[in-house]
C-alpha positions as CSV (number, residue, x, y, z in Angstrom):
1,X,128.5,96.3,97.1
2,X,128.0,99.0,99.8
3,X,125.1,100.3,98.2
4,X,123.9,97.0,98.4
5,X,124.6,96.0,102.0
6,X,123.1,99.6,103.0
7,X,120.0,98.9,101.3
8,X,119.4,95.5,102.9
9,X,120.1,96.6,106.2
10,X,117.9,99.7,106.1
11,X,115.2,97.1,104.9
12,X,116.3,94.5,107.5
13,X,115.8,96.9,110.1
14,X,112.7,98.2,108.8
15,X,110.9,95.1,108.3
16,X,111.9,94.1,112.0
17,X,110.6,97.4,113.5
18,X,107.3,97.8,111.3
19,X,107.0,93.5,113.1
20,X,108.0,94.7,116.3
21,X,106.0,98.3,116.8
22,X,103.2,96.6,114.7
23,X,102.8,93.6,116.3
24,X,102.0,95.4,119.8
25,X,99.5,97.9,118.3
26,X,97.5,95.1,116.4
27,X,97.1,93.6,120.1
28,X,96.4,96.6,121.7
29,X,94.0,98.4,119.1
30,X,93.0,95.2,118.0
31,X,93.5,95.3,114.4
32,X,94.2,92.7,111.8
33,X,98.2,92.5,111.9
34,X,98.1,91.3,108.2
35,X,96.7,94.8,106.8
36,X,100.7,95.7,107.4
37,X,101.3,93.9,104.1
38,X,101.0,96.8,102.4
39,X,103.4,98.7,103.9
40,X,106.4,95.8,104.4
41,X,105.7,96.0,100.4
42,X,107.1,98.8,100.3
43,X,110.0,98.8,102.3
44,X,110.9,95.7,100.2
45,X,110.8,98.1,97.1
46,X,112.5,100.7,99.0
47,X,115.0,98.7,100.5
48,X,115.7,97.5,96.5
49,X,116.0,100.8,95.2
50,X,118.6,101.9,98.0
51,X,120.7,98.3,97.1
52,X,120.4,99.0,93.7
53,X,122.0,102.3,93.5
54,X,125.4,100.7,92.9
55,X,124.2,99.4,89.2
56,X,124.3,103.0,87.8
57,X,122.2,102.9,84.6
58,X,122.2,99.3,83.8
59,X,118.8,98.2,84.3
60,X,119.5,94.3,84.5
61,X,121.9,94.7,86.5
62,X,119.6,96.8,88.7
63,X,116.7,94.6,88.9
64,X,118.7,91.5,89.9
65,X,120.5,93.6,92.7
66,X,116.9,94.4,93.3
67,X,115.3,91.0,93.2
68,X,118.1,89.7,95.7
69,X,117.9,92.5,98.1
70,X,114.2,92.1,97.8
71,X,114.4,88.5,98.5
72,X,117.0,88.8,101.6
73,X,114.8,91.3,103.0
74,X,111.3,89.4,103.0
75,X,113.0,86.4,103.8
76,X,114.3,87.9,107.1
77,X,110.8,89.0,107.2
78,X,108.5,86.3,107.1
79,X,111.2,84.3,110.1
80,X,112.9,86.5,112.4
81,X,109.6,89.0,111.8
82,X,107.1,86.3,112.0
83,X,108.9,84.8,115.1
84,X,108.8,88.8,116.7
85,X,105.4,88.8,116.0
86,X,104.2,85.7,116.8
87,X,106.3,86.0,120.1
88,X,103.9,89.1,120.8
89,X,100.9,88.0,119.5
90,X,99.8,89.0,116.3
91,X,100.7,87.0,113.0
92,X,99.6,83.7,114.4
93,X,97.9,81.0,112.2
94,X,94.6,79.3,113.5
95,X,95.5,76.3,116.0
96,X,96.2,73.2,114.2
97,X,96.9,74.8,110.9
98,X,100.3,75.3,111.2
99,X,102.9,72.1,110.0
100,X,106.7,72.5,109.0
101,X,105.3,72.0,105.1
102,X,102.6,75.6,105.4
103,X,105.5,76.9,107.4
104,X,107.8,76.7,104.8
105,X,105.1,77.6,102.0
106,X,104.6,80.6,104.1
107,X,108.0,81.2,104.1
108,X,109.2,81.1,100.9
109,X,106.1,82.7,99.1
110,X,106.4,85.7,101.3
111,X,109.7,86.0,100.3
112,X,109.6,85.0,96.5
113,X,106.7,88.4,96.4
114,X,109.3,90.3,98.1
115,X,112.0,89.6,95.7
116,X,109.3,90.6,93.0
117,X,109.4,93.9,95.3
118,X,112.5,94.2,95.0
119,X,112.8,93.8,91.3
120,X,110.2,96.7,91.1
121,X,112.7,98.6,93.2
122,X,115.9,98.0,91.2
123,X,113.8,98.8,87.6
124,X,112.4,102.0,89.7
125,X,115.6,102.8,90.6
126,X,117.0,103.2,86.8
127,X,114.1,104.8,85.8
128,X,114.1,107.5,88.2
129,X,117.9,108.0,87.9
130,X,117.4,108.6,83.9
131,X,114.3,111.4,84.7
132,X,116.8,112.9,87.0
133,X,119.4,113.2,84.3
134,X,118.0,114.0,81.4
């Protein structure tokens, strides 16, 4: 379970500083804050692969720790991250576009692809650990 609770932290904080530091650069340089995608990807799959270490060699096992850590970390993501970011300017939604219903679409499909992520990071995680040992 430490393995696990280190993991989702590292990716907690991660996600929460790539929001915060990238939120002011997209409003000072101007660019679109949604090309960080890419890179809160992969601190999902990273942050899965550090929670999964605890599963050893069992590869279910791995990708479930994956998918969960995965799924904890995007959904602290797309709230607490969204909020930061929305809070300083970038990651808003055109006027008028936003209800509680896209909101919570928003939500949940951000994290849902992060737990997918994170499932990539626990099945990563085995098969690197096997090329190590062999």
């Amino acid at each position: 379970m430490d393995t696990f609770l280190s993991g989702v932290g590292f990716g907690v904080i991660a996600v929460l500083t790539l929001d915060t530091v990238g939120s002011i650069l997209s409003v000072r340089r101007g660019f679109p804050y949604k090309k960080l995608t890419f890179i809160s990807f992969h601190i999902w799959v990273a942050a899965a692969m550090l929670a999964s270490r605890g599963a050893g060699s069992d590869l279910p096992k791995a990708i479930g720790v994956g998918l969960l850590a995965g799924f904890v970390v995007g959904l602290t993501d797309s709230t607490i991250g969204w909020w930061i970011s929305w809070r300083l300017g970038a990651g808003r939604l055109m006027p008028g576009s936003v209800t509680a219903q896209t909101a919570i679409r928003i939500i949940f499909g951000v994290a849902i692809f992060a737990s997918a992520g994170g499932g990539i990071g626990g099945l990563l995680e085995v098969v690197f650990r096997r090329l190590i040992t062999q």
